[in-house]
C-alpha positions as CSV (number, residue, x, y, z in Angstrom):
1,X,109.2,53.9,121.0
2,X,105.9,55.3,119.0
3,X,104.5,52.9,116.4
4,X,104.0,54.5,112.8
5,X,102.1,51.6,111.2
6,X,99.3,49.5,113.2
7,X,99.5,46.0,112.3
8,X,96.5,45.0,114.0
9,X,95.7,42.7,117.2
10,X,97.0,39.5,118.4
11,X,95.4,38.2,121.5
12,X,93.9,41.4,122.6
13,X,97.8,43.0,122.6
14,X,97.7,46.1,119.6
15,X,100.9,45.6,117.6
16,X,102.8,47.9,115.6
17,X,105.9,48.8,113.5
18,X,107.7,51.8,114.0
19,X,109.4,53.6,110.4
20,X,112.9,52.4,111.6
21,X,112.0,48.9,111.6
22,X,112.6,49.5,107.7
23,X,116.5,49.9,108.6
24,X,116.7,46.2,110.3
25,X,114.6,44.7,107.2
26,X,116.9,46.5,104.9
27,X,120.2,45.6,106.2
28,X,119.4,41.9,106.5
29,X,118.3,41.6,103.1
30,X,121.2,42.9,102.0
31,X,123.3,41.2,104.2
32,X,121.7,37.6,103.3
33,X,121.5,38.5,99.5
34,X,124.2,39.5,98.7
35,X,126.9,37.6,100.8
36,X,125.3,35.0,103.0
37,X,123.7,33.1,100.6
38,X,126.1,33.4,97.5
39,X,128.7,31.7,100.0
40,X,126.6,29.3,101.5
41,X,124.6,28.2,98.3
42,X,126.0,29.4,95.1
43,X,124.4,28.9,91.7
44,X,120.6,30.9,92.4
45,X,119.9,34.4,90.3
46,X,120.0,37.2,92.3
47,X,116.6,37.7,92.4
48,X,116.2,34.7,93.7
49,X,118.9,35.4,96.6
50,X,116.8,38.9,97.4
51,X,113.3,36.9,97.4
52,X,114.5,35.0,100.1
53,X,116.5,37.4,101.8
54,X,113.2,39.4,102.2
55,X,111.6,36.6,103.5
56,X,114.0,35.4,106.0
57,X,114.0,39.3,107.4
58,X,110.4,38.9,107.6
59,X,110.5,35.7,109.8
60,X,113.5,37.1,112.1
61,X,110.9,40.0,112.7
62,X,107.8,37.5,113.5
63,X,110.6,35.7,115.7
64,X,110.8,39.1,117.5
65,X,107.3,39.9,117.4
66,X,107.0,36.3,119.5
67,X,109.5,37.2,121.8
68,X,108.1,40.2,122.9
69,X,104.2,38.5,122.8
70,X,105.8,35.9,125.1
71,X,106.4,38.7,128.2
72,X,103.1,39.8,127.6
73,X,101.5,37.1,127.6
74,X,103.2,35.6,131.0
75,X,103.2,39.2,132.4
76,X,98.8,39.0,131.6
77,X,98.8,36.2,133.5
78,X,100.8,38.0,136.5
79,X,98.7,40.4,136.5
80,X,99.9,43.1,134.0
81,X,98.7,44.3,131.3
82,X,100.0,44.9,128.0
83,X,99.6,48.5,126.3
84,X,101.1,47.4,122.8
85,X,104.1,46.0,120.7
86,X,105.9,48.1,118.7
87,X,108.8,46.4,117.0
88,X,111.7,48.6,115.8
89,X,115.5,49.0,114.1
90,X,116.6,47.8,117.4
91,X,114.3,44.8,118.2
92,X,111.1,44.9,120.1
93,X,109.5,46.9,123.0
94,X,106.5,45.6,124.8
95,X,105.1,48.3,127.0
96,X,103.9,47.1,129.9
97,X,100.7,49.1,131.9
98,X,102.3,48.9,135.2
99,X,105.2,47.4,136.8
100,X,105.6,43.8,137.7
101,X,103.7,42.9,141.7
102,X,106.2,40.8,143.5
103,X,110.0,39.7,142.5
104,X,108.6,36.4,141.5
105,X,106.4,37.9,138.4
106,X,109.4,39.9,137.7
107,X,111.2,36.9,137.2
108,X,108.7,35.2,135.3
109,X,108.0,38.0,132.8
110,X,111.3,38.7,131.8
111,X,112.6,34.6,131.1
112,X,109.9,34.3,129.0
113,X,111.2,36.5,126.0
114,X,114.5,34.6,125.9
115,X,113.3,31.2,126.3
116,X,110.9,31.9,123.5
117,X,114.0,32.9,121.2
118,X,115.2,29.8,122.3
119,X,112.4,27.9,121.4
120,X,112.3,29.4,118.0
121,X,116.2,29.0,117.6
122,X,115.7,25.0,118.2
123,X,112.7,25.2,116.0
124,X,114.7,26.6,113.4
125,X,117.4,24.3,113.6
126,X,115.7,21.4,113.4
127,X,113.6,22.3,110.4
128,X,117.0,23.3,108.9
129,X,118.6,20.0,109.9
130,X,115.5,17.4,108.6
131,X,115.2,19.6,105.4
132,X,118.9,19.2,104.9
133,X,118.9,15.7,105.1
134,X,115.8,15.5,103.2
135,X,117.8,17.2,100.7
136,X,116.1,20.5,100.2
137,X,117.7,23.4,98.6
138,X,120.5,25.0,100.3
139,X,119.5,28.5,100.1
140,X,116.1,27.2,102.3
141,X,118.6,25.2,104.6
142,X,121.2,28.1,104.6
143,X,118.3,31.2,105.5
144,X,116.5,28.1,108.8
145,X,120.0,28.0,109.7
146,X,120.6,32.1,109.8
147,X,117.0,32.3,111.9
148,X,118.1,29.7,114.5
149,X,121.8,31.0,114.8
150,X,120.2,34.8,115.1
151,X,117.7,34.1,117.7
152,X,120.3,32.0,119.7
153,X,121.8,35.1,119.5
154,X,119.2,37.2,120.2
155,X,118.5,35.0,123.3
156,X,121.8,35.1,124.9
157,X,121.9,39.2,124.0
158,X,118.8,39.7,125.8
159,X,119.9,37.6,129.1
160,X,123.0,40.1,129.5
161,X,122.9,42.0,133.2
162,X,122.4,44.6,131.7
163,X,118.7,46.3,132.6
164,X,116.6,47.0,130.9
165,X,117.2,44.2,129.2
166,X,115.8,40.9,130.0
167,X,118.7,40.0,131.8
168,X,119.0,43.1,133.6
169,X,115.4,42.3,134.8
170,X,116.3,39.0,136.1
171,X,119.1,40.9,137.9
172,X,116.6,43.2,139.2
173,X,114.2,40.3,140.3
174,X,116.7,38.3,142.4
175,X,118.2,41.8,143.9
176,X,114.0,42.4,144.3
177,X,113.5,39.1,146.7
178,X,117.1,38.6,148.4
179,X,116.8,42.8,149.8
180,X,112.4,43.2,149.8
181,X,113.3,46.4,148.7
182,X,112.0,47.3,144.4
183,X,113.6,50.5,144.2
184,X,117.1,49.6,145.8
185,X,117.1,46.7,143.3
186,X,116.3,48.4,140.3
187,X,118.8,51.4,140.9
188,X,121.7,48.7,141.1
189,X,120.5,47.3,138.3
190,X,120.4,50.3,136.6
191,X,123.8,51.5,137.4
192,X,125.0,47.7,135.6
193,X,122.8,48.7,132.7
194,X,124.6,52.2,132.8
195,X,127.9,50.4,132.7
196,X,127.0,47.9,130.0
197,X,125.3,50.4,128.3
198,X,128.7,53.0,128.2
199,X,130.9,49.7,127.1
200,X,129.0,49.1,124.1
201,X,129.2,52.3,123.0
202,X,132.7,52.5,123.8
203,X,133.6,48.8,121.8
204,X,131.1,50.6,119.1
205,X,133.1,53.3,118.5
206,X,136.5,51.6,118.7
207,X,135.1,49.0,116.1
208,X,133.9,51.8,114.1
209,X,137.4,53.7,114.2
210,X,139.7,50.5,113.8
211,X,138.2,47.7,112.1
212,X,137.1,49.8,108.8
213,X,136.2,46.1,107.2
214,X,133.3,45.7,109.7
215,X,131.6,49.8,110.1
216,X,128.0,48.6,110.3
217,X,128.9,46.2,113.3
218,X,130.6,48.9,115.4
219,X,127.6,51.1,114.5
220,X,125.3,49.3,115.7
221,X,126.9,47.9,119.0
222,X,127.2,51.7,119.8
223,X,123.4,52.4,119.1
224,X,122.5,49.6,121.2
225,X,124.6,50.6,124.3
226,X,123.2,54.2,123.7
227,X,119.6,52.8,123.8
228,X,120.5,50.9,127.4
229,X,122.4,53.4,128.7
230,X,119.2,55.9,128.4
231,X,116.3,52.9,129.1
232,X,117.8,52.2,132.6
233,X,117.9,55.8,133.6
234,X,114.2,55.8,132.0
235,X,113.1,52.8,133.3
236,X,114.5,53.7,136.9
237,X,112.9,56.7,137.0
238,X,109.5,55.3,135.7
239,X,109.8,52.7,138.5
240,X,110.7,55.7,141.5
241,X,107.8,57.9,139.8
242,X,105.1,54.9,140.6
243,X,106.2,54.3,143.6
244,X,105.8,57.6,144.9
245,X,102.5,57.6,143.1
246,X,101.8,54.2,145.0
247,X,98.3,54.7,147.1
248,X,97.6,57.9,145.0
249,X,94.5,58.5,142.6
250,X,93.5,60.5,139.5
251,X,91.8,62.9,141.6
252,X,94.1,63.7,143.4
253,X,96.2,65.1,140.7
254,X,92.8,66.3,138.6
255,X,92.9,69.9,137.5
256,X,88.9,70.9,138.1
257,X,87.2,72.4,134.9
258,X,86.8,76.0,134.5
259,X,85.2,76.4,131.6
260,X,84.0,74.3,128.6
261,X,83.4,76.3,125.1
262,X,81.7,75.1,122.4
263,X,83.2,72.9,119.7
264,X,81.5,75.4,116.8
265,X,83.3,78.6,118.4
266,X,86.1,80.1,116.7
267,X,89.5,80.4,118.3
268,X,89.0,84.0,118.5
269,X,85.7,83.7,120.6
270,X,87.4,81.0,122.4
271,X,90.7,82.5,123.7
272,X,88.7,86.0,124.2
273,X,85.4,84.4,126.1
274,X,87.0,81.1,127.9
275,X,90.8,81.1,128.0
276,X,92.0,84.5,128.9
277,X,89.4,85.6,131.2
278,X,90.2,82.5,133.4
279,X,93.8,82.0,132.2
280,X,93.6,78.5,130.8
281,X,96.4,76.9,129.0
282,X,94.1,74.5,127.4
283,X,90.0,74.3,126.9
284,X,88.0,71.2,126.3
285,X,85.1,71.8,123.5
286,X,81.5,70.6,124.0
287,X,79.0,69.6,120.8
288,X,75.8,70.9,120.7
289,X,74.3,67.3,121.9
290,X,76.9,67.5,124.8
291,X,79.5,65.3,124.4
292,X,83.0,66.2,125.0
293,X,84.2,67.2,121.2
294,X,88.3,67.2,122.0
295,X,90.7,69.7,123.9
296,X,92.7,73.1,122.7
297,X,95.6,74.5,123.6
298,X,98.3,76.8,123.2
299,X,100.3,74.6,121.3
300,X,97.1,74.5,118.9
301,X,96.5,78.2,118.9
302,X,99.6,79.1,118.6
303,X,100.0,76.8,114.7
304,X,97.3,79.8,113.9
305,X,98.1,82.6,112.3
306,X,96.3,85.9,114.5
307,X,94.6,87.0,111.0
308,X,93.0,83.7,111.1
309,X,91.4,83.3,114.8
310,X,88.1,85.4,113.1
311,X,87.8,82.6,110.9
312,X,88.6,79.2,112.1
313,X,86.6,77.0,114.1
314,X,88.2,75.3,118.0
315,X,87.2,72.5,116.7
316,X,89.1,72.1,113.7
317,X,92.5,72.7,115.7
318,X,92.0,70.5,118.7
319,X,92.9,67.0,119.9
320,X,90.4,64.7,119.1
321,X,88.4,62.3,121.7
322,X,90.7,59.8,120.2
323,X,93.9,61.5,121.2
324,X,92.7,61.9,124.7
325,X,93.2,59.4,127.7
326,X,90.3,58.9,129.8
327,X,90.0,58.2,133.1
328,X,87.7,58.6,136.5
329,X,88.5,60.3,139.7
330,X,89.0,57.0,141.8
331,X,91.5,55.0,139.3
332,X,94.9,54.7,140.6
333,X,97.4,57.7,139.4
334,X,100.3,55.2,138.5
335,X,99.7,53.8,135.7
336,X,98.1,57.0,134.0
337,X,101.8,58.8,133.6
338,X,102.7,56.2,131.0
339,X,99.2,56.5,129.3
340,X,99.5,60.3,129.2
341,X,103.4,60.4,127.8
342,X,102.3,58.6,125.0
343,X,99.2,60.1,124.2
344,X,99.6,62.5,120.8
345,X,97.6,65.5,123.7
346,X,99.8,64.5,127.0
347,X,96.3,64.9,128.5
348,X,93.5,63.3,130.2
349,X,90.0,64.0,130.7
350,X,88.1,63.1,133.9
351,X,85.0,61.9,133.8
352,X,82.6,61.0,136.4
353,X,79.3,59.2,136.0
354,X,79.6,60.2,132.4
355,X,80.5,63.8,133.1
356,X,83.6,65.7,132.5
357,X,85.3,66.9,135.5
358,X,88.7,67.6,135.0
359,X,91.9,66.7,133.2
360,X,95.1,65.4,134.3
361,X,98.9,66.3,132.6
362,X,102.4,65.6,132.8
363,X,102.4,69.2,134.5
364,X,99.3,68.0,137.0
365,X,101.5,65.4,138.2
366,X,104.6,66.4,138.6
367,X,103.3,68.9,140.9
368,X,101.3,65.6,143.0
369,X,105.6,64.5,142.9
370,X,106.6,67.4,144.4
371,X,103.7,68.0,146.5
372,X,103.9,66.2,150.5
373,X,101.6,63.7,149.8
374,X,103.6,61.9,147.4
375,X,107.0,63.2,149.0
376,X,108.9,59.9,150.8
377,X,113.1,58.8,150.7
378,X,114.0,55.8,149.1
379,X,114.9,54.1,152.0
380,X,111.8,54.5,154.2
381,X,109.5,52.0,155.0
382,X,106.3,52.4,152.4
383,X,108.3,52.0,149.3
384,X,109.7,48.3,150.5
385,X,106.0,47.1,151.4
386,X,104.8,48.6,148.2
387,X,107.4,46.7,146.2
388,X,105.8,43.3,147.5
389,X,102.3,43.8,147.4
């Protein structure tokens, strides 16, 4: 899930909202504002009811934000880092750089989002109780008592088998140590996400058809089971992909540079001087001090109309720096796939001792995956010992 707006940093973790989290904040305010809260504490304007509806939407979102801040977190202290948070219409997603090193960290990472929703549940309910008996307004008792009920929700949601949920991980962690074997473990526990995933949307759809009184339930219960049922085919084949990666390194997947034009040269010089002579598919571009400007490609060339190649500079088309993952020829290959699918360029640039060398892409490694050195079965010996290491 791709972030539209950057909220900033907490901890050294980037965090971000993606546009849909907009539908989550919208259907909560108007859930709470306008039947919620006129049932539970009659008597406000309904400004006042929408006030606090927006507020309370805004602390179940900061309860997700620390749900998700509480698997990075432990998972830091495992070992693995954190690439971001982006929180969306369906929750939260914190992307991990790698996957987990033993079935122990596994475990450890993936309690800690649910017993932080627990935490905040109790929190919640406590400030709701002692504000209640303190006699506080009941529209302030009514929205802590939503927030502790919703995370106690979210909390026993998330611990369903049902991966890649937190659940399903915990599944995945205790299949992990009882067989030894990371891949076995996580393809079982994908197949029970798969089945969890296809009942939701099922129960979705027959809520949607049957019980016309409650649509946006059954709509979202299928949207949730579609979102598992395509994560734990995702997520399995992320976790077969790295282990057949397992031992590799970027330069081993590095396509060698051929050619480097300049960032001032227009697209017509470039594709008739660099690219087709050589028969690239993409060209980084060099300032005149020498630093590596960005990266063109066909994609780029091809959002040009012919008429204007004459005209238009490389360098106004290409990726920037800042679009571009960098790496060195020695890093291990893994953990670039996820960097490079959500780059904006799905590319790489190799440098060595400050010096460009090469670039990696999706295309790059999928041929390493089908090349002999990353070829092994499932069931052979490597990918077991990987698993624990």
């Amino acid at each position: 899930m791709r972030e539209s707006i950057r909220l900033g940093t907490i901890s050294r973790i980037r965090v971000g909202l993606n546009w849909s989290v907009a539908v989550i904040v919208a259907l909560i305010a108007v859930l709470l504002a306008t039947s919620v809260f006129g049932a539970a504490a009659p008597g406000f304007s309904p400004d006042v009811y929408w006030v606090v509806a927006l507020l309370t939407a805004v602390l179940f979102l900061a309860s997700l934000l620390g749900h998700e801040l509480s698997h990075a977190v432990v998972a830091r202290t495992r070992g693995v880092a954190t690439e971001g948070i982006v929180l969306w219409a369906l929750g939260g997603v914190a992307k991990l750089s790698g996957d987990a090193p033993d079935a122990r960290s596994e475990l450890r990472i993936a309690i800690a989002g649910p017993a932080a929703s627990i935490a905040f549940a109790g929190a919640f309910g406590l400030a709701a109780f002692g504000l209640g008996a303190l006699g506080v307004s009941a529209l302030v008792v009514t929205a802590l008592w939503w927030l502790a009920e919703m995370n106690g929700l979210l909390a026993v949601f998330n611990l369903l088998p049902a991966y890649p949920l937190d659940g399903g991980r915990v599944l995945r962690a205790g299949l992990w140590r009882h067989w030894g074997d990371r891949l076995r473990a996580t393809d079982v526990s994908a197949e029970v996400g798969r089945f969890f995933g296809t009942a939701m949307i099922v129960l979705g759809v027959m809520a949607l058809l049957f019980i016309p009184a409650f649509p946006v339930n059954g709509l979202w219960l299928a949207l949730i089971g579609w979102f598992v049922h395509s994560a734990s085919r995702q997520e399995r084949n992320a976790v077969r992909v790295a282990a057949a990666l397992d031992g590799l390194h970027v330069g081993d997947a590095m396509r060698p540079i051929v050619a480097v034009a300049p960032a001032y040269a227009t697209i017509e010089n470039l594709v008739e001087r660099y690219m087709r002579p050589s028969r690239l598919k993409s060209c980084p571009l060099m300032e005149i001090s020498g630093a590596i400007a960005g990266l063109v490609g066909l994609d780029q060339l091809g959002g040009v109309p012919v008429e204007h190649w004459s005209t238009t500079r490389a360098s106004d088309v290409a990726w920037p720096m800042a679009s571009i993952v960098q790496s060195t020829p020695g890093e291990a290959l893994a953990p670039l796939v996820g960097q490079i699918s959500s780059a904006p360029s799905h590319c790489a640039f190799v440098f060595d001792s400050g010096r460009l060398v090469g670039t990696v892409s999706a295309r790059d490694i999928e041929h390493v995956l089908r090349s002999p050195m990353a070829f092994r079965r499932p069931s052979d010996g490597p990918f077991a010992a990987s698993s624990g290491r």
